[in-house]
C-alpha positions in Angstrom: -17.9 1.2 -19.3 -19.7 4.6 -19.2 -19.2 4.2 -23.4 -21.1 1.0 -23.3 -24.3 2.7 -25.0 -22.2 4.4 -28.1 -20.4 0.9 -28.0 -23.8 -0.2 -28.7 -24.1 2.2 -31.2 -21.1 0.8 -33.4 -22.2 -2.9 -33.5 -25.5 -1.9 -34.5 -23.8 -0.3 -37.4 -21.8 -3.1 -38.1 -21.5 -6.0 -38.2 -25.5 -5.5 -37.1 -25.8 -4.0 -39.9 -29.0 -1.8 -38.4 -27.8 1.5 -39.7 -27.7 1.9 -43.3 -23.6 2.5 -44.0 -24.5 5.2 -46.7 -26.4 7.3 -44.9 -27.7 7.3 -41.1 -31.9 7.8 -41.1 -32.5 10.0 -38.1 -35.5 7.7 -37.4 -33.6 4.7 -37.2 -31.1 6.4 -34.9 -33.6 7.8 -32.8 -35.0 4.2 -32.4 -31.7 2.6 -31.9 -30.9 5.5 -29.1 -34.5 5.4 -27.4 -33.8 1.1 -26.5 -30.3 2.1 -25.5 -32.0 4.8 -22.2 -31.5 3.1 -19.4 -27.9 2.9 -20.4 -27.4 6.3 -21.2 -29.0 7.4 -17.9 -26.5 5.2 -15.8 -23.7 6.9 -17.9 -25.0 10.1 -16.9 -25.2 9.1 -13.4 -21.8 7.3 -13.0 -20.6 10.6 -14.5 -21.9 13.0 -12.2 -21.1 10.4 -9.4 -17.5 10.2 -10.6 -16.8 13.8 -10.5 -18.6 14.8 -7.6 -16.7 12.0 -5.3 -13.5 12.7 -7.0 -13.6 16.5 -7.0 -12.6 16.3 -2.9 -9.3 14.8 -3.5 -8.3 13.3 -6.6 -9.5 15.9 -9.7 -6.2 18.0 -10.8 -8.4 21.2 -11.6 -5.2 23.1 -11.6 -3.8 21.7 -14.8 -4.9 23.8 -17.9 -7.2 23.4 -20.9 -4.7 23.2 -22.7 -2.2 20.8 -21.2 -5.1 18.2 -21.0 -5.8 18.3 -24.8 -1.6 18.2 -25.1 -1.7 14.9 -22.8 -5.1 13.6 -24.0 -3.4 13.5 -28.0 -0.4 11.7 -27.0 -2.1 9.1 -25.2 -3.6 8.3 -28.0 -0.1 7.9 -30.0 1.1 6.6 -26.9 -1.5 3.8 -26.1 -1.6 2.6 -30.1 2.3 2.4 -29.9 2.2 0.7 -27.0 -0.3 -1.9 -28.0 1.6 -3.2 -31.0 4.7 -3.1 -29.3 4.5 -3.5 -25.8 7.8 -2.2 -24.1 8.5 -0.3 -21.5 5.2 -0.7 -19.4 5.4 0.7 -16.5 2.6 0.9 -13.0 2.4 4.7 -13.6 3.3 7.1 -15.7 3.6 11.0 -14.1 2.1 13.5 -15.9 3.9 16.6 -17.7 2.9 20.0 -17.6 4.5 20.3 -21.2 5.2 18.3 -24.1 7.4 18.8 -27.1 4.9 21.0 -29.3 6.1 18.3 -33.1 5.5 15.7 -30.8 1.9 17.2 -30.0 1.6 17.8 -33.6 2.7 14.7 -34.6 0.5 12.4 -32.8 -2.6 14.7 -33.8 -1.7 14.5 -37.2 -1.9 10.4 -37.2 -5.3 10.3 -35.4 -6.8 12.3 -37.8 -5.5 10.6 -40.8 -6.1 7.0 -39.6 -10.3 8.9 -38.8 -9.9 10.0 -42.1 -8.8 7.0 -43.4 -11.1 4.5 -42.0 -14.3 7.1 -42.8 -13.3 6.9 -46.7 -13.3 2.8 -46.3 -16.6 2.6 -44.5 -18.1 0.9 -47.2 -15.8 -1.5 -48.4 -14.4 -2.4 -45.1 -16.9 -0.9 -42.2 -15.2 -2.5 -39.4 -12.1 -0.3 -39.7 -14.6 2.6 -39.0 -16.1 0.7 -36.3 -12.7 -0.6 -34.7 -11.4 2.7 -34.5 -14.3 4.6 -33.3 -14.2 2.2 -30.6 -10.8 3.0 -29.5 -11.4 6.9 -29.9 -14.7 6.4 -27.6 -14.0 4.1 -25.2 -10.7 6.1 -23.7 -12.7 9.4 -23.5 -13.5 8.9 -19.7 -9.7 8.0 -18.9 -7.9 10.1 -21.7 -6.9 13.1 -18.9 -9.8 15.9 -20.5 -11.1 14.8 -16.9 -7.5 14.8 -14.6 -8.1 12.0 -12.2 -5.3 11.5 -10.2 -1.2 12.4 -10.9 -0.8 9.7 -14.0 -0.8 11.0 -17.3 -2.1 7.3 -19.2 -2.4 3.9 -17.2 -1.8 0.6 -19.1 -5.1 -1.0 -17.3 -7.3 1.7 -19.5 -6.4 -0.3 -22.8 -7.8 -3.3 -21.8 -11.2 -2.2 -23.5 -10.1 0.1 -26.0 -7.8 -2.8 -27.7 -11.0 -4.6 -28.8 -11.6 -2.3 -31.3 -7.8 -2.1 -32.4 -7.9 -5.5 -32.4 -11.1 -5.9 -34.1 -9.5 -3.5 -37.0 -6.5 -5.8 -37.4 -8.2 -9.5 -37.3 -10.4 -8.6 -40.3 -7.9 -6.6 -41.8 -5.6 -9.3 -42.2 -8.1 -11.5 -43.4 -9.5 -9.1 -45.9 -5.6 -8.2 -47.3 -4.5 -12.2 -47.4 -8.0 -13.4 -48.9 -6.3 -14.1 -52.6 -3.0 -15.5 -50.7 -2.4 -19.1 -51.3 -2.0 -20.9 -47.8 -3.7 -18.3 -46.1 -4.7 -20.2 -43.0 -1.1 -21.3 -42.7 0.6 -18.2 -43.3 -1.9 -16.4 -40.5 -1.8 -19.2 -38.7 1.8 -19.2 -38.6 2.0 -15.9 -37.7 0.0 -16.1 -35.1 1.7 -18.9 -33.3 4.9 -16.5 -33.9 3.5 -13.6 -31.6 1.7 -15.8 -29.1 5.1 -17.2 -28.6 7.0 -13.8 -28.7 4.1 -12.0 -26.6 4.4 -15.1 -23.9 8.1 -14.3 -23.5 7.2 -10.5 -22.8 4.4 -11.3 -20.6 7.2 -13.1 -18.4 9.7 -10.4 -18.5 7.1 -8.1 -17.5 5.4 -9.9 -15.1 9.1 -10.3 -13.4 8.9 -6.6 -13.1 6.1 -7.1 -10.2 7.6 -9.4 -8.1 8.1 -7.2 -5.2 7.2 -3.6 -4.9 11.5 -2.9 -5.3 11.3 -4.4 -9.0 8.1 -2.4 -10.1 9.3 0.6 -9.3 12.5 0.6 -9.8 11.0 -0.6 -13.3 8.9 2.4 -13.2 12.0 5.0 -12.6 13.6 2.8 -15.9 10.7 3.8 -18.2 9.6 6.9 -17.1 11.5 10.3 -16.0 10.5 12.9 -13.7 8.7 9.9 -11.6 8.3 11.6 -8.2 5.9 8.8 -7.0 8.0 6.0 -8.0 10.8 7.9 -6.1 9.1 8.2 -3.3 7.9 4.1 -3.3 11.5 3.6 -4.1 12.3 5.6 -1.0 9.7 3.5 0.9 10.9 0.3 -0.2 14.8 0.9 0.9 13.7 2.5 4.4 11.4 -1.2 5.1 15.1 -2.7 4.2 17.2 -0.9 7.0 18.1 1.4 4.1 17.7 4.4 5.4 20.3 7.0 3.9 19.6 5.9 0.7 16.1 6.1 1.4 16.5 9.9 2.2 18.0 10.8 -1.0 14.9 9.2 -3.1 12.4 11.4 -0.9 14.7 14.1 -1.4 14.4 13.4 -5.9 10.8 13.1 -5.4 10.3 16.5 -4.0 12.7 17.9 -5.7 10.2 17.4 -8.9 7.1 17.7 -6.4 8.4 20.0 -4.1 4.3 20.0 -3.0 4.1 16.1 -2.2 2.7 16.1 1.2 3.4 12.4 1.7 6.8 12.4 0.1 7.3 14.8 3.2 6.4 12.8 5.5 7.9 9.7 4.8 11.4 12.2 4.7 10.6 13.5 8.2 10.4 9.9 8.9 13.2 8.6 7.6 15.6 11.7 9.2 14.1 10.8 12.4 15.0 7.6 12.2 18.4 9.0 11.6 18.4 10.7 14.6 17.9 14.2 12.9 14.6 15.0 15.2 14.7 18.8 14.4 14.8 18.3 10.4 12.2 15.5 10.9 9.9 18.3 12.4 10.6 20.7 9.5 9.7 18.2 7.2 6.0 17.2 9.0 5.4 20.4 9.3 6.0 21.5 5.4 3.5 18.3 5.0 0.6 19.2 7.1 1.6 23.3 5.7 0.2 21.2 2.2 -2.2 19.0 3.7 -3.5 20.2 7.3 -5.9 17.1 7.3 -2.9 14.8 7.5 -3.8 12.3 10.3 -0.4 10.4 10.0 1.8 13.5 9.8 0.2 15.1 12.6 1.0 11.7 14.8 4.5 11.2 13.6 5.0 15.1 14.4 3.7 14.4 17.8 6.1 11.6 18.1 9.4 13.7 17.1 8.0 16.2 19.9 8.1 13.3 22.3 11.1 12.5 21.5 12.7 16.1 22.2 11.3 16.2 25.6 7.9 18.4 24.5 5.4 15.9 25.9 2.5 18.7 26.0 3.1 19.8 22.4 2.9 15.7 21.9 -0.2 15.1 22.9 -1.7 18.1 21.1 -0.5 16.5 17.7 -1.8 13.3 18.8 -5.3 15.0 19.5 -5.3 16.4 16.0 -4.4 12.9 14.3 -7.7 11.4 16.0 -9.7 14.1 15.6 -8.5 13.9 12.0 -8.6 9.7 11.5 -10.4 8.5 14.7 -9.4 5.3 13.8 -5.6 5.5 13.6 -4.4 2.6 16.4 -1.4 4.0 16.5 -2.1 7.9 17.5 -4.0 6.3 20.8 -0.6 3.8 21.8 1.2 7.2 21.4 -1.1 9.3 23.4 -1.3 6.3 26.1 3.0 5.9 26.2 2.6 10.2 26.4 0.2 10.4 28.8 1.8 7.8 31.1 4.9 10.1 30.7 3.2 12.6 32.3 2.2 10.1 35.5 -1.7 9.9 33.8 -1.1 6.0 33.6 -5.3 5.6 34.3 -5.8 7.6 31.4 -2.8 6.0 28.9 -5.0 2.7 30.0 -8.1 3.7 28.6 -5.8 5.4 25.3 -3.9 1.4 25.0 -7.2 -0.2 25.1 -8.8 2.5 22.8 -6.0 1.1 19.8 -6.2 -2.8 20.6 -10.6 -2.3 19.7 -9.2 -1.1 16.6 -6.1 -3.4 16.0 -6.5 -6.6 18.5 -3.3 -7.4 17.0 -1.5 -4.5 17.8 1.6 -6.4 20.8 2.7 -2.7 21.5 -0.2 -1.2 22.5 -0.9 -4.9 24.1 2.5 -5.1 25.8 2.2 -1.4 27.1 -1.4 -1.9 28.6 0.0 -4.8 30.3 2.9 -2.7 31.8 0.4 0.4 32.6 -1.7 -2.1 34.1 1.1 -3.3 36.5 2.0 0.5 37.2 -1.5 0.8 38.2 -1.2 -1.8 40.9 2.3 -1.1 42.5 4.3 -3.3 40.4 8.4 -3.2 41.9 10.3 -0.7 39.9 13.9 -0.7 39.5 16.4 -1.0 42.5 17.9 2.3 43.5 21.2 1.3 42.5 20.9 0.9 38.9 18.4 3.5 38.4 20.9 6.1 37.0 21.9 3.4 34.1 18.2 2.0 33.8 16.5 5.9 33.1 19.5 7.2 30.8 18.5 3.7 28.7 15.2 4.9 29.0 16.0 8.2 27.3 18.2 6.9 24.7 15.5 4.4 23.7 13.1 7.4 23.6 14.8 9.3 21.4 15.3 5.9 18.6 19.3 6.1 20.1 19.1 2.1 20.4 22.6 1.6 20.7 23.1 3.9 23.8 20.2 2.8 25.3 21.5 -0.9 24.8 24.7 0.2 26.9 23.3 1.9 29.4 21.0 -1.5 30.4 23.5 -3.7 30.1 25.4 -0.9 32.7 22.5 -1.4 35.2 22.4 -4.9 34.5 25.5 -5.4 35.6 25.4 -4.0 39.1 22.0 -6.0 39.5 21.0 -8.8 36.9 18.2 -9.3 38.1 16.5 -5.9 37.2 13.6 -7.7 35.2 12.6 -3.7 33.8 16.3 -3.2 32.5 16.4 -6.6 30.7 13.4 -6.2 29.8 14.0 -2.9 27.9 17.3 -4.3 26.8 15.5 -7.4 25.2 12.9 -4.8 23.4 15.9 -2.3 21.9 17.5 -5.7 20.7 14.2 -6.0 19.2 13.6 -2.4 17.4 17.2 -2.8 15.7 16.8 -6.0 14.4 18.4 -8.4 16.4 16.0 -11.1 17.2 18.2 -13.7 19.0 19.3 -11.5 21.4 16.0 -9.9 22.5 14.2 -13.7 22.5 17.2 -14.3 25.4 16.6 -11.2 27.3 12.9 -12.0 27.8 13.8 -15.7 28.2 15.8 -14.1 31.0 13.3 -12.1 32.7 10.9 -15.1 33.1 13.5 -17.2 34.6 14.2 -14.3 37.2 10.1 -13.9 37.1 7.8 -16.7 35.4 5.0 -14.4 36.0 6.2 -11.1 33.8 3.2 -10.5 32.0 5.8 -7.6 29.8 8.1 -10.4 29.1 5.3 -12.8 27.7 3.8 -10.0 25.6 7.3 -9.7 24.2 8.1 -13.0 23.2 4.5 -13.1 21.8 5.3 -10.2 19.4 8.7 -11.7 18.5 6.7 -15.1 17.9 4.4 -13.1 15.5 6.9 -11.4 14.0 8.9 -14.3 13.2 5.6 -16.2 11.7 3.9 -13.1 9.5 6.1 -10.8 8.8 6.0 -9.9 5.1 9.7 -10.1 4.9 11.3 -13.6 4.5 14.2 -12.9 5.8 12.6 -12.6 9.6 10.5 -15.2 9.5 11.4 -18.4 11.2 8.5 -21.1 11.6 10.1 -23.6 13.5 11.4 -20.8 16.1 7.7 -19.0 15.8 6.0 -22.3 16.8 8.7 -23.5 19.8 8.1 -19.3 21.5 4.3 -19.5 20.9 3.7 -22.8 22.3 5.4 -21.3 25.4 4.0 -18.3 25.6 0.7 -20.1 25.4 1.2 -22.6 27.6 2.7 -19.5 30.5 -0.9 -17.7 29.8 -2.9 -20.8 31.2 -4.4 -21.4 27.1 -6.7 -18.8 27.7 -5.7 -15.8 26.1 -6.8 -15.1 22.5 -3.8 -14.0 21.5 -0.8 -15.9 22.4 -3.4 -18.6 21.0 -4.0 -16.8 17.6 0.1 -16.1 17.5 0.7 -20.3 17.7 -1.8 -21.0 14.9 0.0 -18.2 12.9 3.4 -19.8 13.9 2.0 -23.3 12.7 0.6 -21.6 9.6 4.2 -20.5 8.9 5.7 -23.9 9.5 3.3 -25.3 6.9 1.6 -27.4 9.6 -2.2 -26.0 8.7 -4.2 -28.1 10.7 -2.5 -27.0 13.9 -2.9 -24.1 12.7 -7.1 -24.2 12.2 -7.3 -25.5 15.4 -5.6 -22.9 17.5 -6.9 -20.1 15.7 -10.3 -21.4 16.1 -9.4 -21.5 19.9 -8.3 -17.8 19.9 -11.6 -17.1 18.0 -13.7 -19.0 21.3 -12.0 -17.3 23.4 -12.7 -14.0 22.2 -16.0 -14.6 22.0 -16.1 -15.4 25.4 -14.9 -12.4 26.0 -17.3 -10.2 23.8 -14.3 -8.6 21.5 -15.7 -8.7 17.8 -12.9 -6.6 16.6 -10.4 -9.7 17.7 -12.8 -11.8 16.4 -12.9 -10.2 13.1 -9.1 -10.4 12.7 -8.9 -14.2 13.7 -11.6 -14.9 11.1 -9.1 -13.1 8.5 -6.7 -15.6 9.6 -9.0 -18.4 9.5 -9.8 -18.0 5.5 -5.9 -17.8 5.2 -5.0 -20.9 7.1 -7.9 -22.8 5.6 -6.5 -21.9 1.6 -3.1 -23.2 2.6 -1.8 -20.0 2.8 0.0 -18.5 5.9 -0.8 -15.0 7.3 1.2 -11.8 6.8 0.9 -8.8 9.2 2.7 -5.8 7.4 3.3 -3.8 10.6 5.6 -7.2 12.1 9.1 -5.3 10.8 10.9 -4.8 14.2 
């Protein structure tokens, strides 16, 4: 929109008709500019806004001259194409360094014979002049002579340069099929005949974004040397349980951006969840080597040095996340589950409650303040005769080796079922690969054995949310949600926020919204009462959801 005042400019010349097409007087354009000042000064300033903002991060001022003249001509082919034949669309399009120099050529060529053309017809037909003009002008600001960002073009910056293509073709046609017999139902005809084509390809494409899989995969279709679809790809397959396959798209996307700090990371991710923790470091590293101000690297870093017994070198990492993103929930859960590693269980406390200000939703951080909070006042640990089974489950589960760790509890558990911490643990590794059923049992098992486990409850109430918002279908369950919430609630007397938000989410999910209002109205009294406005502000969130008829998804539910 910062071309609105030469936009301005156009219609004036036609179909205004305030400029004189033969000739411009420079006192009727200097009239015609002075009214148009204010917005020419709010161009001006939403330029030097723009650049100044975008200069600390998203500005490519390593690409050439040259290469953005090579890009900005065949968006312009590229765009027109696109508009009269709208296939391969894709959510972004990476830019090249290089393109074919006839290509180049070849697009410049067209553009200046389709300016030369519509100048010679500026009498006879003005609004070709004006149409195009308007195309020309109004991608300037998004046409890459300015690099914002990694795309090369964006389908969303046609939405106001197609007017003026549009306007050229509207009267064109009805200039060129004025001395046609049945012109209103030949054009009328026609018409009809792309509305119904173009409704057909608006379906296809809109199929393409029905989950974030399709569009990119749709993306990787239509485009080549993609890095960022890769590395969404990638993304996608690792939420699935795909993790192999997620490796290898990280590993395409930096094979083509060998400098994608984030690609990095989600690989170092993705190898430790393999169990590869020393190749997971390599790969943080080589991220915050391209970005040093990279909160989430620096935490995941610190949570691969956990995991190889280098608590010390942990915390450090978790230090530089917060100093880097003070708000990052997770960094402070990490540092508390460190620190009470190191037998600091006062300060993991204040670390636990430190993330649940910033995510009251947060059951980890939730379910390990309760645990700390137990540790801090003697709570029975694990009899002396399944200890040996009970800590070598707690190191496997450390290091992400669920399956080991699963062994080794059900070990202990066997010499002395009644080890609430060792089912416990079992019930939450059951939970972290997946299997749902099983873990709901354990912790059913632990409050039979001890109705008072505030652990256990925390648990079920993070299965119960997980099973009512979690953004994948296939773990949600309403009907289970609402039968563990109702317990869970009903175990914490009714007056905890949260077991009381989780049942209106569960209720949401089973479609029964009423229920739903009501309870997470109750969790939003009850914070109140107890002074939290970040809880508050997340049950309010819920609130609009429940009240549109729409159930609430938490993306940070997958187990």
């Amino acid at each position: 929109l910062v071309t609105l005042p030469f936009v301005l400019l156009l219609l004036d010349y036609w179909p205004l008709g305030r400029l004189n097409p033969s000739g411009f007087g420079i006192q009727e354009l200097r009239s015609l500019v002075l009214e148009k000042t204010p917005f020419f000064a709010l161009t001006i300033a939403a330029c030097v806004l723009t650049y100044f903002v975008q200069s600390h991060g998203a500005i490519d001022t390593l690409v050439t001259a040259g290469d953005k003249i090579e890009n900005a001509l065949i968006s312009y082919g590229a765009y027109l194409w696109k508009l009269f034949w709208p296939a391969r669309l894709a959510v972004f399009y990476p830019y090249r360094d290089h393109w074919p120099i006839a290509l180049v050529f070849g697009s410049g060529a067209l553009i200046l014979a389709l300016t030369v053309f519509c100048f010679l017809q500026r009498i006879q037909r003005p609004y070709l002049l004006v149409g195009w003009i308007w195309y020309l002008v109004t991608l300037v600001p998004v046409i890459g002579l300015v690099q914002v960002g990694e795309q090369a073009m964006a389908d969303r910056y046609m939405y106001l340069p197609s007017i003026g293509l549009s306007l050229m073709v509207a009267y064109g046609m009805a200039d060129l099929l004025a001395k046609w017999p049945c012109q209103r139902v030949l054009l009328g005809s026609l018409a009809g005949t792309a509305v119904v084509i173009l409704v057909f390809c608006a379906r296809l494409q809109c199929s393409y974004w029905a989950n974030s899989e399709t569009l990119w995969n749709h993306a990787l279709a239509c485009t080549s040397g993609n890095a960022v679809a890769l590395n969404n790809v990638g993304i996608v397959l690792a939420q699935k349980g795909q993790v192999g396959a997620a490796i290898i798209e990280y590993q395409k996307a930096l094979a083509i951006a060998p400098n994608d700090a984030q690609a990095h990371c989600n690989l170092g991710l993705a190898l430790s969840q393999k169990g590869q923790v020393d190749a997971a470091i390599v790969e943080y590293h080589k991220a915050l080597a391209i970005d040093p101000n990279f909160a989430k690297a620096c935490n995941n870093l610190g949570i691969a040095l956990s995991r190889k017994g280098q608590v010390d070198a942990a915390i450090i990492e978790y230090h530089k996340a917060l100093a880097i993103d003070p708000n990052l929930a997770k960094a402070y859960n990490n540092l508390g589950i460190a620190l009470s590693r190191k037998g600091r269980v006062d300060a993991a406390i204040v670390e636990y409650q430190k993330a649940l200000a910033i995510n009251p939703m947060d059951l980890e951080a939730r379910t390990n303040l309760a645990v700390a909070l137990a540790q801090q006042k003697e709570a029975p640990i694990a009899s002396t005769s399944d200890d040996l089974y009970y800590n070598l489950g707690n190191d496997f589960a450390k290091k992400g080796e669920l399956d080991e760790a699963i062994i080794e509890y059900q070990k202990a558990l066997a010499i002395n079922p009644d080890d609430v911490e060792a089912r416990n643990n079992l019930g939450i590794s059951d939970f972290r690969k997946g299997q749902v059923d099983e873990a709901i049992i354990q912790f059913q098992k632990v409050l039979a054995i001890q109705p008072g486990s505030a652990a256990a409850q925390n648990n079920l109430t993070r299965v119960a949310w997980m099973l009512a918002t979690s953004p994948n279908p296939s773990f949600r369950d309403g009907t289970k949600a609402v039968e563990l919430a109702l317990q869970t609630d009903r175990l914490s007397g009714g007056d905890n926020p949260m077991t009381a938000a989780t049942l209106a989410a569960a209720y949401a999910e089973a479609r029964n919204f009423p229920e739903a209002i009501t309870n997470v109205q109750r969790a939003l009294q009850l914070a109140s009462s107890q002074n939290n406005a970040a809880m508050s502000a997340a049950f309010q969130a819920q609130l609009k959801c429940y009240q549109a008829g729409s159930p609430f998804r938490d993306s940070g539910t997958t187990p």
